[in-house]
C-alpha positions as a Python dict, from the first residue, in 0.01 Angstrom:
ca = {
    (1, 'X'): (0, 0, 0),
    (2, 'X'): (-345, 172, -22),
    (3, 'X'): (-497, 187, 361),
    (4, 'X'): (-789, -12, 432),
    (5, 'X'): (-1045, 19, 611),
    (6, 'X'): (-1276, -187, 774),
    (7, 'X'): (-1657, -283, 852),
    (8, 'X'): (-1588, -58, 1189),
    (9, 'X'): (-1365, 212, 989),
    (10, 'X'): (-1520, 365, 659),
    (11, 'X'): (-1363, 724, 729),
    (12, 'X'): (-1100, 744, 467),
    (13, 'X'): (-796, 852, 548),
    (14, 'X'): (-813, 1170, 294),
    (15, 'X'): (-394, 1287, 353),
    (16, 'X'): (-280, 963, 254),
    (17, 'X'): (-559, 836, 36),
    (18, 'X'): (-713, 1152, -133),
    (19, 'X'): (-752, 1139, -478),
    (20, 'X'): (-788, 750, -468),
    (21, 'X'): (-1118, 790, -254),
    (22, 'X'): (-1264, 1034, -469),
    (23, 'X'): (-1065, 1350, -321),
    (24, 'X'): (-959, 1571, -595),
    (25, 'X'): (-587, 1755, -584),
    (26, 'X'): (-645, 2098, -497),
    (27, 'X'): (-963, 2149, -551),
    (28, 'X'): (-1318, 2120, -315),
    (29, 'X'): (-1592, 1973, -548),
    (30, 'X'): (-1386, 1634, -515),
    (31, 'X'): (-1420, 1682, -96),
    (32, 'X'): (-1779, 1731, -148),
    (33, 'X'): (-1811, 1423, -366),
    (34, 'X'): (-1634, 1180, -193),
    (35, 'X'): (-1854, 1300, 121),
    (36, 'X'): (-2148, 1243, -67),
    (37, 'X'): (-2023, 884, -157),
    (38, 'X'): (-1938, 843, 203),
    (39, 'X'): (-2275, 937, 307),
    (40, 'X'): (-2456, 680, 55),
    (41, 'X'): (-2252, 436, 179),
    (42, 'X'): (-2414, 503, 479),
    (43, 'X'): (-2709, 490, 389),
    (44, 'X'): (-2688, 192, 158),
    (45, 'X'): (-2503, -32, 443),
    (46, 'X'): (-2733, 100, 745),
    (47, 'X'): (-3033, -11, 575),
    (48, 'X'): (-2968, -306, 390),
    (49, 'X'): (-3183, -592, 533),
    (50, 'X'): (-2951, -895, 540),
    (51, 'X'): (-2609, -785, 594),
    (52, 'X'): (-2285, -1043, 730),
    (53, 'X'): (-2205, -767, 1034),
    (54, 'X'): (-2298, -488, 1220),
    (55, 'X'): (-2061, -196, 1204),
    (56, 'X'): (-2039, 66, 1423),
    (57, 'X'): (-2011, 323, 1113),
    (58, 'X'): (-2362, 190, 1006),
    (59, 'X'): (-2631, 373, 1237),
    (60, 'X'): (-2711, 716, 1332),
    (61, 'X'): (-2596, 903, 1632),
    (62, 'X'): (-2907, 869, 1738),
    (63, 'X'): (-2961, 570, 1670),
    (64, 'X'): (-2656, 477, 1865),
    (65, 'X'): (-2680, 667, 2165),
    (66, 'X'): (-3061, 538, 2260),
    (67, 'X'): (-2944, 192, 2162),
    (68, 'X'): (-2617, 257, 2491),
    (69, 'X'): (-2876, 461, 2678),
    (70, 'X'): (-3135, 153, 2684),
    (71, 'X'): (-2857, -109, 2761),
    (72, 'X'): (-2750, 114, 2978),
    (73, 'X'): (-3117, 142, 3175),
    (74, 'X'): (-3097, -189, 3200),
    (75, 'X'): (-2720, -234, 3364),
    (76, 'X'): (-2586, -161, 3713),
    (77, 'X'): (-2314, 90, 3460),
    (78, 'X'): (-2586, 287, 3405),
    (79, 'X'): (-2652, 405, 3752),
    (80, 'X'): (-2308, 511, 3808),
    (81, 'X'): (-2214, 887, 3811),
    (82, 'X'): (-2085, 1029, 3495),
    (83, 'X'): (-1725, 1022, 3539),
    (84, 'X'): (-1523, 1352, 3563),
    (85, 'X'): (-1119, 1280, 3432),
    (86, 'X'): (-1154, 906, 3430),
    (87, 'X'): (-1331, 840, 3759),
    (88, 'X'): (-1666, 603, 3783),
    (89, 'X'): (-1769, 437, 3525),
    (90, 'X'): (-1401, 472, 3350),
    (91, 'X'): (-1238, 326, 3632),
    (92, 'X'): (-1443, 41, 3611),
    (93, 'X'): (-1408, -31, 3293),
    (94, 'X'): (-1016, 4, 3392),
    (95, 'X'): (-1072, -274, 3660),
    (96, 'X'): (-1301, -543, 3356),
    (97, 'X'): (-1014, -488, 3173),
    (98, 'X'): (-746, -558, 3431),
    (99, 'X'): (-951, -854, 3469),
    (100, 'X'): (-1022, -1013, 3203),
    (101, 'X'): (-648, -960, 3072),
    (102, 'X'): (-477, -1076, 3398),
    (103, 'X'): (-288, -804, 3467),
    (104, 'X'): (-272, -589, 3768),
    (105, 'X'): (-413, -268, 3619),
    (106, 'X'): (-524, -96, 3282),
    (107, 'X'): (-551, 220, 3203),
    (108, 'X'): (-823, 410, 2961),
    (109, 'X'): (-726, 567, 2661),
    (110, 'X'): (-897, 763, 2382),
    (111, 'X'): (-748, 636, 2108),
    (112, 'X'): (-504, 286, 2074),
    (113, 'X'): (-242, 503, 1874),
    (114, 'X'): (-202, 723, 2203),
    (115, 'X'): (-200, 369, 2435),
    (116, 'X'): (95, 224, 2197),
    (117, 'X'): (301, 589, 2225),
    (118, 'X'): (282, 592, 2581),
    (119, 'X'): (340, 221, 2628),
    (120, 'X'): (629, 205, 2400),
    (121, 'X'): (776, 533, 2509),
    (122, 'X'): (761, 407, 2903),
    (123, 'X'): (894, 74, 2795),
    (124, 'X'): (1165, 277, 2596),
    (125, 'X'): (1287, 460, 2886),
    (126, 'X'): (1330, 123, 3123),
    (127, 'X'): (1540, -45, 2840),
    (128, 'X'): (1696, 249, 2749),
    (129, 'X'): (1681, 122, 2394),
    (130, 'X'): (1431, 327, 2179),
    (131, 'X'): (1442, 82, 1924),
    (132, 'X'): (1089, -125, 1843),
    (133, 'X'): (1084, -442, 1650),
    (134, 'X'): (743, -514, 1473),
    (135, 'X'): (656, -615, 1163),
    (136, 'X'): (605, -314, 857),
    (137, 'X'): (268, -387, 810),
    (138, 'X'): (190, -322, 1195),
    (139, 'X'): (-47, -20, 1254),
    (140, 'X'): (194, 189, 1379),
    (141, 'X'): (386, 158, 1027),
    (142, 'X'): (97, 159, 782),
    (143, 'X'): (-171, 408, 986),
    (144, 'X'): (-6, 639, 1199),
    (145, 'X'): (186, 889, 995),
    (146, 'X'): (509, 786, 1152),
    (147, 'X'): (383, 881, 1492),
    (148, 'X'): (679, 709, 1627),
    (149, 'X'): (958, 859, 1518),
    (150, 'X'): (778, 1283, 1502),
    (151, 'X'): (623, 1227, 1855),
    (152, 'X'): (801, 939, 2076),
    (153, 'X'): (1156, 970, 1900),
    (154, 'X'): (1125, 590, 1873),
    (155, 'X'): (1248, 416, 1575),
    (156, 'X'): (1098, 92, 1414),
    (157, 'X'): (1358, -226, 1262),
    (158, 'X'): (1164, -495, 1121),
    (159, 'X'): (1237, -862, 1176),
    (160, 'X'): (1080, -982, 869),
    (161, 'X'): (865, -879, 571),
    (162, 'X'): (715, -1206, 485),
    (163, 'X'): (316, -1119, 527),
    (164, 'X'): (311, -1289, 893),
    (165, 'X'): (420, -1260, 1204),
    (166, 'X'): (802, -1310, 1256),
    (167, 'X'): (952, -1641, 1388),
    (168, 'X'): (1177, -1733, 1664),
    (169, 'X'): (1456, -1748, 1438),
    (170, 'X'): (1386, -1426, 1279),
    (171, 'X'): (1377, -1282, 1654),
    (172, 'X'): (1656, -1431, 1750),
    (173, 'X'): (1897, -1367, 1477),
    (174, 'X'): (1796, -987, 1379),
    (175, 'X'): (2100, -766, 1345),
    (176, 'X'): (2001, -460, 1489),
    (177, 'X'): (1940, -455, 1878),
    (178, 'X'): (1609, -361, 2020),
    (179, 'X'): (1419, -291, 2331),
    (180, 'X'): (1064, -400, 2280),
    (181, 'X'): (931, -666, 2039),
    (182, 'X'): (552, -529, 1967),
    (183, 'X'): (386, -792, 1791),
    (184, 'X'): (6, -728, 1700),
    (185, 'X'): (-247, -1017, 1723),
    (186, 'X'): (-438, -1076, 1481),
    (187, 'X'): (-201, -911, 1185),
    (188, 'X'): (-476, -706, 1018),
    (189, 'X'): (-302, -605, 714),
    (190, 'X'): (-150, -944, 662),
    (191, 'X'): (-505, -1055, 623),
    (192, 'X'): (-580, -1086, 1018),
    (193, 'X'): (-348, -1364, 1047),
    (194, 'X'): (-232, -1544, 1353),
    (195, 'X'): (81, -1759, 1430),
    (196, 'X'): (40, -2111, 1594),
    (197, 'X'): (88, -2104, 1984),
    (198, 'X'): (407, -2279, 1970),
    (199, 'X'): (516, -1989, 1691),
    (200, 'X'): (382, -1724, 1936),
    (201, 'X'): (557, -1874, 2265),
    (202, 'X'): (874, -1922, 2032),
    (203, 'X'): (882, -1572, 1913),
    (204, 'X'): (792, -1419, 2255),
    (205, 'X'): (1074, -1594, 2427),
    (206, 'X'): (1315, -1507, 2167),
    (207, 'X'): (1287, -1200, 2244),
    (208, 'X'): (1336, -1220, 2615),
    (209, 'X'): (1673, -1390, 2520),
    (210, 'X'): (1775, -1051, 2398),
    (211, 'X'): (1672, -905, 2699),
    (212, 'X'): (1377, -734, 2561),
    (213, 'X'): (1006, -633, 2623),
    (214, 'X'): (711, -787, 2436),
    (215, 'X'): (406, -525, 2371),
    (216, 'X'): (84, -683, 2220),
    (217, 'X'): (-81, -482, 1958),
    (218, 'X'): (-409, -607, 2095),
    (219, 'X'): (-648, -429, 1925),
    (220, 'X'): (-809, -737, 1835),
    (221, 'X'): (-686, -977, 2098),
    (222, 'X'): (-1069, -1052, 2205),
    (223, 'X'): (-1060, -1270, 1900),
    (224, 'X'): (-765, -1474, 1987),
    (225, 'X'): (-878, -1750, 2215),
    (226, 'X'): (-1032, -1914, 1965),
    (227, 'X'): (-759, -1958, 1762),
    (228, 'X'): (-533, -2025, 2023),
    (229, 'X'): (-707, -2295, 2259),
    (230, 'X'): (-652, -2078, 2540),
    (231, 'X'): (-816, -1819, 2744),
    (232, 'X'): (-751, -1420, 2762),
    (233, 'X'): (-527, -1400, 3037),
    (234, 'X'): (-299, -1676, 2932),
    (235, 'X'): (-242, -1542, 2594),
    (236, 'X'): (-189, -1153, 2748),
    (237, 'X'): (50, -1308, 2970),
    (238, 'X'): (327, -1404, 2709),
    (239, 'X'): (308, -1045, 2727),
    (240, 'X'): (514, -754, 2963),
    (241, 'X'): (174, -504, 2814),
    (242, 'X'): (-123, -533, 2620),
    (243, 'X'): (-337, -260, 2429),
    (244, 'X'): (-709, -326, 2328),
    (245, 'X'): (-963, -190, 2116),
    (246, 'X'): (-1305, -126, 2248),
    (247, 'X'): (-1431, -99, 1915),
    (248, 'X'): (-1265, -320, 1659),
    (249, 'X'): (-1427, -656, 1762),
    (250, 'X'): (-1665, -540, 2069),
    (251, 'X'): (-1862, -235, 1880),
    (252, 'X'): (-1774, 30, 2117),
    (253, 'X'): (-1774, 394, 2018),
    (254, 'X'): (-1400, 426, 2048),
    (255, 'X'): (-1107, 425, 2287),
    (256, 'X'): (-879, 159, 2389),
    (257, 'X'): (-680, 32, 2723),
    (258, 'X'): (-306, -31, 2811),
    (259, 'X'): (-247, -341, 3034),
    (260, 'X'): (15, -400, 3214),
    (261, 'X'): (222, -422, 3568),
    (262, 'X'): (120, -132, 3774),
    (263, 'X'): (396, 44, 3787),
    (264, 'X'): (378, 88, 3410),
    (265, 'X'): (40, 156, 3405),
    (266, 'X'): (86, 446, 3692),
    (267, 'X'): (376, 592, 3448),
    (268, 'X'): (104, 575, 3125),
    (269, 'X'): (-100, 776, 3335),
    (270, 'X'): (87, 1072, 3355),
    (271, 'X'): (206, 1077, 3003),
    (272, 'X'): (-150, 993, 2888),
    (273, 'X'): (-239, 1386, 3056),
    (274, 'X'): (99, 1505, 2867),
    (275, 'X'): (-50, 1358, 2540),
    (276, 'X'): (-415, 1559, 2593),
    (277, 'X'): (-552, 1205, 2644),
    (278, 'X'): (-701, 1289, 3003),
    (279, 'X'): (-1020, 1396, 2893),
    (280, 'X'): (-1317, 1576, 3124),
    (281, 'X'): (-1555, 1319, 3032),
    (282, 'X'): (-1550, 998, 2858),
    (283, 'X'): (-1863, 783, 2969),
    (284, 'X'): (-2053, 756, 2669),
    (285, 'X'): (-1688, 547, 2541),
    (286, 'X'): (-1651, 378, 2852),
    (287, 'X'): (-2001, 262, 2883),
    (288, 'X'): (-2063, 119, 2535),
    (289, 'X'): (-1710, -57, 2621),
    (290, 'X'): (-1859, -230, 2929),
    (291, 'X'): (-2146, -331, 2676),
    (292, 'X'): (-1887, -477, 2435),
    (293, 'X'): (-1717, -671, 2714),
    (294, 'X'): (-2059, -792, 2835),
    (295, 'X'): (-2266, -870, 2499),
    (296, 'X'): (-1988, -903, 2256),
    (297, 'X'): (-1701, -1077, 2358),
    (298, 'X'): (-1890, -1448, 2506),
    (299, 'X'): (-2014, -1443, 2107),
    (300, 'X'): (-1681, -1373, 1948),
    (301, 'X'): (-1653, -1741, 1942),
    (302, 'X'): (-1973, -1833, 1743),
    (303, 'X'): (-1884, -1490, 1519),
    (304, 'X'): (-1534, -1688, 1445),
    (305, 'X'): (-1710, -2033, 1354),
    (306, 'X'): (-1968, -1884, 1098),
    (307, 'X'): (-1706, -1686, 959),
    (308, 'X'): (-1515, -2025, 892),
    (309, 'X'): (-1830, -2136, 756),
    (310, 'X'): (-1916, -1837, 570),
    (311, 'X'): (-1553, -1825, 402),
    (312, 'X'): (-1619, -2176, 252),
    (313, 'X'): (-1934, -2101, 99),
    (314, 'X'): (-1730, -1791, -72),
    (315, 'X'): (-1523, -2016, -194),
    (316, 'X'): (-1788, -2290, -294),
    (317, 'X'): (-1955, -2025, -520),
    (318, 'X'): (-1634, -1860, -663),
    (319, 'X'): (-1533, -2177, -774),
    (320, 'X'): (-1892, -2311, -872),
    (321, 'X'): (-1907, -1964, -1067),
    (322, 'X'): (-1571, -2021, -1320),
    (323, 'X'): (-1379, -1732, -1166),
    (324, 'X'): (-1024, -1771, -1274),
    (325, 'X'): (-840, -1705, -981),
    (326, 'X'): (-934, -1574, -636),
    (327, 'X'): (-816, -1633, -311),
    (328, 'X'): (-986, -1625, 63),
    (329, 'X'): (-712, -1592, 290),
    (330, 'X'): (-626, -1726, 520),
    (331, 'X'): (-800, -2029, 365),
    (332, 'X'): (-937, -2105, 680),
    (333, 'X'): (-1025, -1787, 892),
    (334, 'X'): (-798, -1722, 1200),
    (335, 'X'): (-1041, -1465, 1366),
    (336, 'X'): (-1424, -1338, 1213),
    (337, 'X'): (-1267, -1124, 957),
    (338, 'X'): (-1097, -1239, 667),
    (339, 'X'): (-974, -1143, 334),
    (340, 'X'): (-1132, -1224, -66),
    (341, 'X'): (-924, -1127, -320),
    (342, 'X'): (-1035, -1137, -680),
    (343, 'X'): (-920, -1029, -1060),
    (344, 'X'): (-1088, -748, -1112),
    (345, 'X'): (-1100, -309, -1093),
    (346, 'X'): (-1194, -249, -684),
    (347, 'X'): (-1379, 4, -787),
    (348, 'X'): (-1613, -189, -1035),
    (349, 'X'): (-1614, -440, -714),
    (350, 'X'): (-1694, -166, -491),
    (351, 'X'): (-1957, -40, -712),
    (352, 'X'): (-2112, -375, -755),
    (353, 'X'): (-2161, -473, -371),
    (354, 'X'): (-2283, -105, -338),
    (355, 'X'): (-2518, -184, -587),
    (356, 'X'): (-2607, -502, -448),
    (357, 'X'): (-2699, -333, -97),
    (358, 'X'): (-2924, -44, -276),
    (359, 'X'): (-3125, -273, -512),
    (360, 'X'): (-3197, -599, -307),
    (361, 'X'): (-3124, -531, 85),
    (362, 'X'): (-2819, -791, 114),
    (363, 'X'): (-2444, -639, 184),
    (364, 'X'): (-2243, -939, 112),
    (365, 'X'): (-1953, -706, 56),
    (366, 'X'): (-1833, -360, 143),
    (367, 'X'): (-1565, -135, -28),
    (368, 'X'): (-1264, -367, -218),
    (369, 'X'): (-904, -199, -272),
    (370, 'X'): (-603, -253, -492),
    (371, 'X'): (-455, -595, -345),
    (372, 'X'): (-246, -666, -44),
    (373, 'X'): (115, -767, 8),
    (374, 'X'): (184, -1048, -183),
    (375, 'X'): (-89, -1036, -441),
    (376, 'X'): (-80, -1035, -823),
    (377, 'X'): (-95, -764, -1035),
    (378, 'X'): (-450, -681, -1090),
    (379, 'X'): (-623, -767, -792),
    (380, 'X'): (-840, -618, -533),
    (381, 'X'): (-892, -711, -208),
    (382, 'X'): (-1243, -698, 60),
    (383, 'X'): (-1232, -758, 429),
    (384, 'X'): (-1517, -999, 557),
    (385, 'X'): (-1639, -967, 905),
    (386, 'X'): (-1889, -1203, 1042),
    (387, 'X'): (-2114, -1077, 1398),
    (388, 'X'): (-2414, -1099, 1482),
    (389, 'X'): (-2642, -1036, 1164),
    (390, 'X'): (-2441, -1326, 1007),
    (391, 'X'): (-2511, -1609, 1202),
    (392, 'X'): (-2840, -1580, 1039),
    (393, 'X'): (-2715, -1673, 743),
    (394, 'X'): (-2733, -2015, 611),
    (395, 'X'): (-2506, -2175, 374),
    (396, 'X'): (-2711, -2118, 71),
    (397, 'X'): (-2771, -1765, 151),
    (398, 'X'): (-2380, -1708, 83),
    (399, 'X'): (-2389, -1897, -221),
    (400, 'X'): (-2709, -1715, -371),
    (401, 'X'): (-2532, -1377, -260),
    (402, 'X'): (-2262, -1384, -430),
    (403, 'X'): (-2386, -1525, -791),
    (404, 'X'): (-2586, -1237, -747),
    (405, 'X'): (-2233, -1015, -719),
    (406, 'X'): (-2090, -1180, -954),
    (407, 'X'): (-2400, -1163, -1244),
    (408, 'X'): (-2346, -777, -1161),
    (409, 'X'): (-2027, -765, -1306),
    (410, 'X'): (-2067, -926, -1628),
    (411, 'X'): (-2322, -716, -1648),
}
């Protein structure tokens, strides 16, 4: 399966995707073009007038920086000192984190694919089982060059391959023993799907029958309450450790946090250092994560209802518009981002919303791929996301958008 990337991830991953994205085998002037794509993108999606979400990738660095430095100016964060090796301001994002999770303590990470090594490594080495069950199209499988297994000497068993989350009974009855069931919440490549709370609960306690750990693959946990009825904490504490995102659903510049009991956070701390994780300075991260945590997540909530709304309107106008067959899925959106599938080339639907952007100033959609898990031959896929810019958008507005995608490619 091709990788995807979404409205907060454009970079293409050019050792596993290469010549799809424009990269050509062996040679430089494909590099240079697929940079030059990347860069219109860029362009195109940074200055499109009426767009359904605000991506990270979209501004300048400029741009970006004065936009932390004036929230900044205008929070007590900002009049901390600049942290040197995770002091000040990165200890108190630590501590919001801790917080709003429930858990005793969190530690700061650069990147979530360093949080999940260390957490699953430590948690290896108290079960003395190196074994993780998660499901193959978890990040760890799909986007992280089998991190795992070259740098952790973990190995991965999968309890199902059904494009969801695995069940009680699928817990329960696996084969192979284990040590730690990760799960990860929402399942992005599944379509950013969620299981019920009675599923979740079922599946989590499963596991503890077998006398294992449960590790949330957080990254976008700040969308689950919604979903679930329930707040943060209570959802993070089905779980022995959590990892976030900072930028995936709050619009950080990167870096992530591992939650957990102290003891295992203490233990994450030195093998963070052994990783190279314990950077000099990391404030610029930290601070535009204490932005996220204060401006972002109280609207994730209102993001997830207009993206319900949004994904009906799709739907409306797909069907209003005689396509064959297409699919928004889930049906009814779990978190704000979602998946469309439809019949055609991705890169005729990637060059259509491109077009779209250039020539009137509305980004409806961004790049489409070859379809997911579970799809027909033929089809390409787009993830939605719904933030901010999109709760300006009526119902009509989605309707009128995409007859004008769609008139682009009869065309």
């Amino acid at each position: 399966m091709e990788r995807r990337v979404d409205v907060d991830e454009d970079v293409p991953d050019r050792a596993a995707n290469g010549a799809a994205d424009g990269v050509a085998d062996g040679g430089t002037d494909g590099a240079t073009q697929a940079e030059s794509d990347r860069e219109r993108r860029a362009r195109v999606f940074r200055g499109a007038r009426r767009k359904l979400a605000d991506g990270s990738i979209d501004g300048t660095a400029a741009e970006r920086l004065r936009e932390l430095a004036d929230w900044a100016d205008a929070s007590p964060y900002g009049r901390l000192p600049v942290d040197v090796y995770g002091d000040t301001v990165v200890e108190e994002l630590e501590r919001r984190v801790a917080e709003e999770l429930g858990f005793p303590a969190a530690a700061f990470f650069p990147t979530g694919t360093m949080a999940q090594q260390v957490a699953l490594r430590c948690w290896a080495g108290r079960t003395g089982n190196p074994v993780v069950a998660l499901h193959p199209l978890a990040h760890p499988e799909q986007h992280e060059n089998d991190a795992f297994t070259a740098v952790s000497a973990l190995r991965t068993t999968h309890p199902t391959d059904a494009p969801r989350l695995p069940t009680a009974e699928e817990v329960r009855d696996h084969p192979e023993p284990f040590g730690t069931l990760m799960l990860e919440l929402p399942l992005r490549d599944a379509g950013f799907v969620l299981p019920s709370w009675e599923e979740l609960v079922g599946a989590v306690d499963a596991a503890r029958e077998r006398d294992a750990v449960v590790h949330f693959d957080g990254a976008r946990l700040w969308d689950c309450p919604a979903w679930f009825g329930r707040p943060l904490p209570e959802i993070a504490g089905l779980a022995d450790s959590v990892y976030v995102s900072f930028y995936k659903s709050l619009g950080g510049l990167s870096g992530a946090a591992l939650a957990g009991p102290a003891e295992l956070v203490e233990e994450a701390r030195v093998w963070r250092h052994r990783y190279g994780g314990q950077l000099f300075q990391q404030y610029p991260a930290a601070l535009s994560a204490l932005r996220g945590l204060a401006t972002e997540l109280p609207r994730l909530p209102a993001y997830v209802a207009h993206a319900r709304v949004v994904a009906e309107e799709l739907r409306a106008a797909l069907t209003e518009a005689g396509v064959g067959w297409f699919r928004i899925h889930p049906e009814t959106p779990h978190t704000h981002q979602f998946q469309v599938w439809l019949p055609y080339d991705p890169d005729l639907l990637s060059t259509a919303a491109l077009a779209q952007a250039e020539e009137t100033g509305t980004l409806l959609f961004r790049r489409w791929f070859p379809g997911p898990l579970g799809a027909p031959p033929g089809i390409a896929a787009t993830e939605v996301t719904v933030n901010g810019p999109g709760l300006d958008w009526t119902r009509e507005d989605v309707r009128a958008a995409v007859r004008d995608f769609l008139g682009r490619l009869a065309a």
